[in-house]
C-alpha positions as CSV (number, residue, x, y, z in Angstrom):
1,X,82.3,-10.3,-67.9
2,X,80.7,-12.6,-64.8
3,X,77.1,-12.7,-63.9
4,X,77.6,-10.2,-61.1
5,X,79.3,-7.6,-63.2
6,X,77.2,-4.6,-61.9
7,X,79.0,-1.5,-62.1
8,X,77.0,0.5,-58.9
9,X,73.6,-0.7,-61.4
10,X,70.8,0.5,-59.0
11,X,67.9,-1.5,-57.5
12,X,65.5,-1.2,-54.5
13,X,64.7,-3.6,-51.6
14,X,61.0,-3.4,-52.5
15,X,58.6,-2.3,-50.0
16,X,56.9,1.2,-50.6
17,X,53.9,2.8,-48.9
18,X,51.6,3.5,-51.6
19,X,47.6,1.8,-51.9
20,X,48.2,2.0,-55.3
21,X,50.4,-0.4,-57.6
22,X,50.2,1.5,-60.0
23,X,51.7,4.9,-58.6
24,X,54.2,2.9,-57.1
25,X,55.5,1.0,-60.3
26,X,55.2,4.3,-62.4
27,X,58.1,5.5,-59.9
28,X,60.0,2.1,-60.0
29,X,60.2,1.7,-63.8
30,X,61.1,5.4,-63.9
31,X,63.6,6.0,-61.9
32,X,64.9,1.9,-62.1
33,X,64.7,1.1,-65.4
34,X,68.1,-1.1,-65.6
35,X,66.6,-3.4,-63.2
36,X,63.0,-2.8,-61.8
37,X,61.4,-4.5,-58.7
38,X,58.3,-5.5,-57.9
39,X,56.8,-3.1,-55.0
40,X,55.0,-4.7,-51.7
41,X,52.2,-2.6,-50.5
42,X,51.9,-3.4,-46.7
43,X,49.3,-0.8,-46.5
44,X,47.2,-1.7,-49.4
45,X,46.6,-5.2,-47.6
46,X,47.2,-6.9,-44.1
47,X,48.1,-9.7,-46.5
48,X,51.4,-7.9,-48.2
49,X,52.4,-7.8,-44.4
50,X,55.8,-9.4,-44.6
51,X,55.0,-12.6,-43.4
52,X,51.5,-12.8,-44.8
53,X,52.6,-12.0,-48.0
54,X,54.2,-15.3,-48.7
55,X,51.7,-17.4,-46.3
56,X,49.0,-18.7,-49.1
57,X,49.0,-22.2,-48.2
58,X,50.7,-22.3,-45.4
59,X,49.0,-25.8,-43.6
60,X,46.5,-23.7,-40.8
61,X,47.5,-20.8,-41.4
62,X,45.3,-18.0,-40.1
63,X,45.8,-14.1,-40.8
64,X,44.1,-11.1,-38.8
65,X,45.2,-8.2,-39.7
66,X,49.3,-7.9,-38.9
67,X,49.1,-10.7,-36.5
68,X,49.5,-14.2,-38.4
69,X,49.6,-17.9,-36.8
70,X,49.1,-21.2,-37.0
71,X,45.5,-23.2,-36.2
72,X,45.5,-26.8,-36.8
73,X,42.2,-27.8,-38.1
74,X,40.7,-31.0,-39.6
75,X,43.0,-30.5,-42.8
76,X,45.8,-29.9,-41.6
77,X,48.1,-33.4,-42.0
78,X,46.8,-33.6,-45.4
79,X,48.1,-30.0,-46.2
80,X,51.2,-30.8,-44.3
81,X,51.7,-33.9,-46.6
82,X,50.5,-32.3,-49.7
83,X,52.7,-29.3,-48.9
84,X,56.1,-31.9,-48.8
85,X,54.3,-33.7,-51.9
86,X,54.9,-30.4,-53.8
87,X,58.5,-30.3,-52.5
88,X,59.7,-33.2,-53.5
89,X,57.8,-33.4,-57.1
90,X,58.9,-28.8,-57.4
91,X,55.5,-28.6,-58.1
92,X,55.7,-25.0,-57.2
93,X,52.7,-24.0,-59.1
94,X,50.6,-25.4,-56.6
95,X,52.0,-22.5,-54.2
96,X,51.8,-19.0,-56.4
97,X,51.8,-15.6,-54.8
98,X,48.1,-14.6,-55.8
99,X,47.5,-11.5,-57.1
100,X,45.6,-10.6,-53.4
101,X,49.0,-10.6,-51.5
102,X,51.7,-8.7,-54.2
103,X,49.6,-6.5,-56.3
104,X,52.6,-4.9,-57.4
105,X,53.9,-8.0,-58.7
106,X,51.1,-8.4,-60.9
107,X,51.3,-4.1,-61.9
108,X,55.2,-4.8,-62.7
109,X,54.3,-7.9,-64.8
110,X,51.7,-5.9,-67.0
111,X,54.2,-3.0,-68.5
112,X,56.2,-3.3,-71.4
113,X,59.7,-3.2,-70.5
114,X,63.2,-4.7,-71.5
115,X,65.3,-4.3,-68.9
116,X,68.7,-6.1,-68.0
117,X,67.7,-7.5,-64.9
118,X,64.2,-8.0,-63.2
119,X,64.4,-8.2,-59.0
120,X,62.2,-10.2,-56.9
121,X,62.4,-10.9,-53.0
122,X,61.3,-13.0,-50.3
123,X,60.6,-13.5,-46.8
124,X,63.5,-14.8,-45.4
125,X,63.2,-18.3,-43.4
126,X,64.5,-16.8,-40.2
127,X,61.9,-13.4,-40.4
128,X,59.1,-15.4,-41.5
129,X,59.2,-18.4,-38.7
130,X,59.8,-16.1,-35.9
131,X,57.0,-13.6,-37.0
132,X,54.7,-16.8,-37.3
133,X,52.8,-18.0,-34.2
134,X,52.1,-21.8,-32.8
135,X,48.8,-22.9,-31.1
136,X,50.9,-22.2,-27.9
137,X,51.5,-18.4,-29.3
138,X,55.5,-19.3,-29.5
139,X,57.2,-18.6,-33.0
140,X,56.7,-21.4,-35.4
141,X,61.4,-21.5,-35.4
142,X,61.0,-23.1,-32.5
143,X,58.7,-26.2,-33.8
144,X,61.2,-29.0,-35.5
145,X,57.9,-29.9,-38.3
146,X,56.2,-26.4,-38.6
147,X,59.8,-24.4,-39.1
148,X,60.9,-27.2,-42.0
149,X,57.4,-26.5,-43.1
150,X,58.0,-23.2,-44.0
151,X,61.4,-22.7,-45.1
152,X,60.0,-25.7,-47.5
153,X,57.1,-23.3,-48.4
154,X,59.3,-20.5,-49.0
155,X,61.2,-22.6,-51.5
156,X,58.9,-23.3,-53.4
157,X,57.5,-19.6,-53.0
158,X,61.1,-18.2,-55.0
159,X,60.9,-20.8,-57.3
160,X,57.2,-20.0,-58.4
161,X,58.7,-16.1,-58.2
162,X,61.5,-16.7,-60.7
163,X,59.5,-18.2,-63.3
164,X,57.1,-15.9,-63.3
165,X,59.5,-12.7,-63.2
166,X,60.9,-14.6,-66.1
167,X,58.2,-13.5,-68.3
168,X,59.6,-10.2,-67.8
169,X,63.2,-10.4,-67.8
170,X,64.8,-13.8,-68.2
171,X,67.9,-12.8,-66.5
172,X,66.2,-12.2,-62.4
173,X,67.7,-11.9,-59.4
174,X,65.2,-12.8,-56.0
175,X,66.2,-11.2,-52.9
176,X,65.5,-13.5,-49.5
177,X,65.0,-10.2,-46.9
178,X,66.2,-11.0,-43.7
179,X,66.1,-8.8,-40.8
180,X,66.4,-11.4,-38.5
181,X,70.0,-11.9,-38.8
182,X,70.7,-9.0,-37.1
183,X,69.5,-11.2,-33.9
184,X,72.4,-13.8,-34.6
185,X,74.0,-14.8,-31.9
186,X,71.5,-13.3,-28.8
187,X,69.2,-14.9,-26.8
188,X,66.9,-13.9,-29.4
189,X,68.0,-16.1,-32.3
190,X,69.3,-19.5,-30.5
191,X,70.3,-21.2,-33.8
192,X,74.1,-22.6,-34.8
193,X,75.7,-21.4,-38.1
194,X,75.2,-24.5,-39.5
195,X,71.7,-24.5,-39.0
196,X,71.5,-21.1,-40.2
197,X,73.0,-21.6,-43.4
198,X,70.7,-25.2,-43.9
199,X,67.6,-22.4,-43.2
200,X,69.3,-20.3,-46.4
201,X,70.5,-22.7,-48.2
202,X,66.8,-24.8,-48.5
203,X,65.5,-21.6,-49.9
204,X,68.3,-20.3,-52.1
205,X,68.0,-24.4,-53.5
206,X,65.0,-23.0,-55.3
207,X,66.4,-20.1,-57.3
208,X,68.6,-21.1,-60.4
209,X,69.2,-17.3,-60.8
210,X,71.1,-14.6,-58.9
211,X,70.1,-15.0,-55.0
212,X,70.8,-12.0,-52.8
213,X,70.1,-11.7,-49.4
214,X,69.0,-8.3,-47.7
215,X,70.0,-7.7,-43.9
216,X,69.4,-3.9,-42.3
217,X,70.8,-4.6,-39.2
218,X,74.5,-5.1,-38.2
219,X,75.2,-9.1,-38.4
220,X,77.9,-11.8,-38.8
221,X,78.5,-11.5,-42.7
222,X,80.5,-14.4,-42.9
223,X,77.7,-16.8,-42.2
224,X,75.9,-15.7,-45.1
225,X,79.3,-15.8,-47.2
226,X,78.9,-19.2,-46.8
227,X,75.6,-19.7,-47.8
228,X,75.0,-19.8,-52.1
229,X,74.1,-16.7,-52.1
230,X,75.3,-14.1,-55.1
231,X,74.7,-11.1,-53.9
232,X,74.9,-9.5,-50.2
233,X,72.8,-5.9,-49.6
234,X,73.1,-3.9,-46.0
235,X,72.6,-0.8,-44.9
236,X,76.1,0.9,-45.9
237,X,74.4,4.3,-44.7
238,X,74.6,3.7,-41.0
239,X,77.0,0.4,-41.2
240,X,79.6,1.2,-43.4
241,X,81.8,-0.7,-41.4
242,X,80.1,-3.6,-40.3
243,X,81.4,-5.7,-43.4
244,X,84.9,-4.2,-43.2
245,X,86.1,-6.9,-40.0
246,X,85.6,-9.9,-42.8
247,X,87.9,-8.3,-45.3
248,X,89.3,-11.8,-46.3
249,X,85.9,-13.7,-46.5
250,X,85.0,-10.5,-48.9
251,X,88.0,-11.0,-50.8
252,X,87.3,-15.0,-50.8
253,X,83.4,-14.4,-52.1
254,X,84.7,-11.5,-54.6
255,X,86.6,-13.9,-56.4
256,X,83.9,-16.9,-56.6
257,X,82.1,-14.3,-58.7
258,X,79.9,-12.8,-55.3
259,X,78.6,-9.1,-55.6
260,X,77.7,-6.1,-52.7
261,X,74.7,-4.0,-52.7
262,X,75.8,-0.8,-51.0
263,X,72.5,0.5,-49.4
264,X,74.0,3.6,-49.3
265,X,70.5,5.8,-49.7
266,X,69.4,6.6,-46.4
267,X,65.1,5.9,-45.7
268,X,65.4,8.2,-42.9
269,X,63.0,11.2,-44.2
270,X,65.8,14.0,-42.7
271,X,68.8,12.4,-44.2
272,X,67.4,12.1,-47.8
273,X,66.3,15.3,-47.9
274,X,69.9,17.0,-46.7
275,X,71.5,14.1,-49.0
276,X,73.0,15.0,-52.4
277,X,74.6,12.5,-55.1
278,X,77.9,14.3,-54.4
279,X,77.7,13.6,-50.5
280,X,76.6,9.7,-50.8
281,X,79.5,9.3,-53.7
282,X,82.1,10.4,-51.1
283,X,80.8,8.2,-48.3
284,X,80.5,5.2,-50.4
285,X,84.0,5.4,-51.9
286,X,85.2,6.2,-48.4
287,X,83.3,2.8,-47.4
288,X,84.6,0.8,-50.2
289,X,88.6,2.6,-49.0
290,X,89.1,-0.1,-46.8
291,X,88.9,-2.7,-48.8
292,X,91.3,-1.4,-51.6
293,X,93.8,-0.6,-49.0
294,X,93.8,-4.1,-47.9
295,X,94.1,-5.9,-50.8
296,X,90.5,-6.1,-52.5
297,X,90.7,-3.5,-55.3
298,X,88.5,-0.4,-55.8
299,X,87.9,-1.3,-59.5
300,X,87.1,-4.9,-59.3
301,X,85.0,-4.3,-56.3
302,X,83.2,-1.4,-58.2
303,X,82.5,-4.1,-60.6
304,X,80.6,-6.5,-58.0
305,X,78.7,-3.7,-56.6
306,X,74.5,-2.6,-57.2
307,X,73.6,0.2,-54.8
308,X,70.2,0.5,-53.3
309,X,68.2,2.3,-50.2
310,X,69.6,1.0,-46.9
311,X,66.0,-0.5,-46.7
312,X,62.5,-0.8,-47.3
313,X,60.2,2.9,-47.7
314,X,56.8,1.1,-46.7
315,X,56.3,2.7,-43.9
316,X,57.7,6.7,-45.3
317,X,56.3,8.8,-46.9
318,X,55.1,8.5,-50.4
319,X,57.9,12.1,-50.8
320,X,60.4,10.0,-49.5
321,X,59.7,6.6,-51.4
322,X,59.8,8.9,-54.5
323,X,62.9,10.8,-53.6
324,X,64.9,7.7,-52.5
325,X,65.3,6.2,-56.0
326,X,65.7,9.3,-57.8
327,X,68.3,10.2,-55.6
328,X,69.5,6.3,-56.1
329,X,69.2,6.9,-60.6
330,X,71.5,10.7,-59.9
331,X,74.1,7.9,-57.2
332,X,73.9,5.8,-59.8
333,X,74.7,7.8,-62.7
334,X,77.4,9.8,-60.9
335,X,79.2,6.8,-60.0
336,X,79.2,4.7,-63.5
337,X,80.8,8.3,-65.4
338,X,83.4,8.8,-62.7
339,X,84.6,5.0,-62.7
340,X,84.2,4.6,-66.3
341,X,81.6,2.4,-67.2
342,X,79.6,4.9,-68.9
């Protein structure tokens, strides 16, 4: 057995719509119990916006609402160095997540649970510097010092994560979310691979665990293939073939011990309510078809494979962020009996 030995395990990406942390961790650690994630509550608080949620001290930082930029003031070159002071010493504590931006982090700590797995996530460095702001009102990825800022910000933000998910569940698995990557190669995300994967890689640095990385878009999967990243999660439900051109780089991160998270759930209110367990089991195996037919096989695949919503549900409905991972627990289920790991 390896460290990514799954068996279509479920897990979420993490965001739900719910004011409450409470409501929406009594559904995660129902429904998830194998491996529970935290929730973030963008509409609780402006500040577990995406990239406010991970901005607490962030040199300058300022945060109205969902807008979020950066002001220098008096302070700031002393944050700046007491920022890279942290870095270097992994003095992450000086950089938690307070309980003010991830409420749900703090709800999921507070149960009594023992499950196999605990999941975490991030901003990804990409997301968060081009949703952050300079004095000029440019994104903070184009600015050499205020980018490497960040993405050192955000390492230190996982590592702070993992240890404190360890209280829960000392095997963990933190999730960078990543968007963003769906822009590679456009006008709209001017970066080479190489400094790509140095963006991933700074953060992924900070996480001795499992490290996954979450894209809902249609991107270049053999970038991130390259990165140390574990585990690789896209929506299967409307791109079930965008990882099927890089068969061989697959195969080649199969066999150093790499794992798939199917989002094969759909967060589209219609489809999961005209979605059945029966209906996604047919179009995942179909998915996962290709691959055994070209040399990667079904049952060692099946192996390296969670299975989650295609994306986030904070912006559904609280219906649909409950009927996503019940319908993800029946996938789930239906999938492990069949393929015989239950």
């Amino acid at each position: 057995m390896t460290k990514t030995d799954f068996h279509f395990l479920p897990t979420m990406i993490g965001s739900m719509p719910h004011t409450d942390p409470k409501a929406a961790v009594d559904i995660i650690t129902h429904y998830l119990q194998d491996i529970p994630v935290w929730p973030q509550l963008p509409r609780r608080s402006c500040l577990e916006g995406m990239s406010a949620q991970f901005s607490q001290g962030l040199p300058g930082v300022k945060i109205n609402q969902d807008k979020v930029w950066i002001e220098p003031n008096p302070s700031f070159e002393s944050e700046l160095e007491s920022l890279y002071q942290a870095y270097l010493d992994n003095d992450f504590n000086k950089f938690p997540i307070g309980a003010e931006y991830a409420a749900g982090l703090y709800e999921l700590a507070s149960r009594n649970l023992s499950p196999l797995l605990v999941k975490g996530h991030i901003t990804g460095p990409l997301t968060y510097c081009m949703s952050i702001k300079d004095p000029s009102g440019k994104d903070i990825l184009y600015d050499e010092v205020l980018s490497d800022a960040a993405t050192k910000l955000l390492k230190l933000k996982a590592t702070w994560q993992e240890h404190f998910l360890s209280n829960i569940c000392r095997n963990t698995i933190i999730f960078v979310d990543e968007p963003a990557m769906s822009a590679y190669g456009s006008a709209y995300l001017p970066l080479s691979r190489e400094q790509v994967t140095g963006m991933f890689d700074e953060v992924f640095s900070g996480i001795s665990g499992l490290k996954g990385v979450h894209c809902c878009g249609n991107t270049d999967w053999s970038i991130l293939m390259d990165t140390r990243v574990d585990i690789i999660n896209f929506d299967t439900y409307a791109y079930a073939n965008s990882l099927s051109i890089y068969t061989d780089e697959l195969k080649a991160f199969i066999k150093r011990g790499g794992a798939v998270a199917w989002g094969i759930v759909p967060t589209d209110e219609k489809a999961l309510k005209e979605e059945t367990a029966a209906s996604l089991k047919d179009r995942l195996e179909a998915a996962m078809s290709h691959f055994d037919s070209r040399g990667l096989p079904f049952a060692e695949l099946a192996r390296h494979s969670l299975i989650t919503p295609a994306c986030g549900l904070g912006l559904k409905s609280p219906e649909a962020a409950e009927r996503a991972p019940q319908l993800l627990a029946e996938l789930s289920a239906l999938l492990r009996r069949k393929h015989g790991t239950v």
